[in-house]
N, C-alpha and C positions, 0 to 999 in steps of 0.2 A: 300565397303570402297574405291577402287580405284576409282570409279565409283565417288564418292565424293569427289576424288580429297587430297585422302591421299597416303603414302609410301606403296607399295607393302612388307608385310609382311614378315619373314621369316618362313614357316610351317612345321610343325610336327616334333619341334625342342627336339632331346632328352638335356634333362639339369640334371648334378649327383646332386643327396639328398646331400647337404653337411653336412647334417648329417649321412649319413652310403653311406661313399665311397663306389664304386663299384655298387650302387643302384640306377636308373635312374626313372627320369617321361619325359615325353611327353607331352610338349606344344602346343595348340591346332597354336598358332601365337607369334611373338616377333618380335620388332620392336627394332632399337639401337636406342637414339635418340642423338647421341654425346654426351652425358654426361656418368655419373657413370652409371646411372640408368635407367636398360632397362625396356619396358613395354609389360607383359605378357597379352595377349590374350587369353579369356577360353571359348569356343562356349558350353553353357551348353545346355546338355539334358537330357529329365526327365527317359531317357530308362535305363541308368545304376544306377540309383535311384529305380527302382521298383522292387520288386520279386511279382511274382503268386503266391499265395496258395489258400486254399479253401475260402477265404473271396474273392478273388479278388485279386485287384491290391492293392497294398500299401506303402508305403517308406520305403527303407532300412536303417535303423539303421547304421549298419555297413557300407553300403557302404559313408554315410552321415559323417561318420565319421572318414575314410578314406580320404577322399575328404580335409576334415577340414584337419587331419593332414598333406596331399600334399601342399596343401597353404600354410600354417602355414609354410611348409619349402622353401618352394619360395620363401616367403619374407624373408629368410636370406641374399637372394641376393642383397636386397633392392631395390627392384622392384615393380613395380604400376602391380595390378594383378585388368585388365580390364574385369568380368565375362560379359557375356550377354547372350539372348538365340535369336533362329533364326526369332520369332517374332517382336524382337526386331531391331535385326538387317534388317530386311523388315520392319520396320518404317524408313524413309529417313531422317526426320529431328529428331529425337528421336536419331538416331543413331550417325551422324554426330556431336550433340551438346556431346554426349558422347566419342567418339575419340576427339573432341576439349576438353573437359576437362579432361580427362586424358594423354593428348600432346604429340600423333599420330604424328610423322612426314606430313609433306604435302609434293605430289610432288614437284617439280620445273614446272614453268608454262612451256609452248611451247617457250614464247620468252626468255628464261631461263634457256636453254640448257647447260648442260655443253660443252665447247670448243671441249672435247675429245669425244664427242658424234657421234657415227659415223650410217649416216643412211641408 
């Protein structure tokens, strides 16, 4: 994502349930973009989805559904909840057209410095 010329993110931001004060999740990214509404970043992976038993590998119910209700309290925030996985993200223009449509900050070019920028 910097690489393509968006805002360096903020990572592994703890955010409270505001549904049960005191009780936190962990934002994989989050970006401010000057408005009300920030935009959450969720690098998914399929390894906390699986349990082993004797069948093999398989999806977890629960955890599937834990997941749902972590979201589900994210957007109280009213916040754009960008998921992707890291295939995805090593697609370049697959990626890119997805932080533009959910409106990633972009750097500032090089001739675009802010004044205070000290090098």
């Amino acid at each position: 994502m910097i690489e393509l010329g968006f805002c360096v993110p903020e990572l592994q931001v703890l955010v409270e349930d505001p549904s049960r004060p005191g009780c936190e999740f962990r934002v994989d990214y989050v970006w401010e973009t000057g408005v009300a509404r920030p935009i959450f970043g969720e690098l998914d992976g399929a390894a906390k989805y699986a349990e082993r038993g004797s069948s093999g590998e398989k999806v977890s119910g629960r955890a599937l559904l834990a997941e749902r209700r972590r979201e589900s309290r994210l957007t109280l925030y009213g916040a754009s909840i960008m998921r992707f996985s890291f295939e995805e993200a090593k697609n370049r223009p697959f990626f890119k057209e997805l932080l533009e449509r959910y409106g990633v900050p972009r750097r500032l070019a090089s001739t675009e410095m802010p004044r205070d920028f000290a090098v």
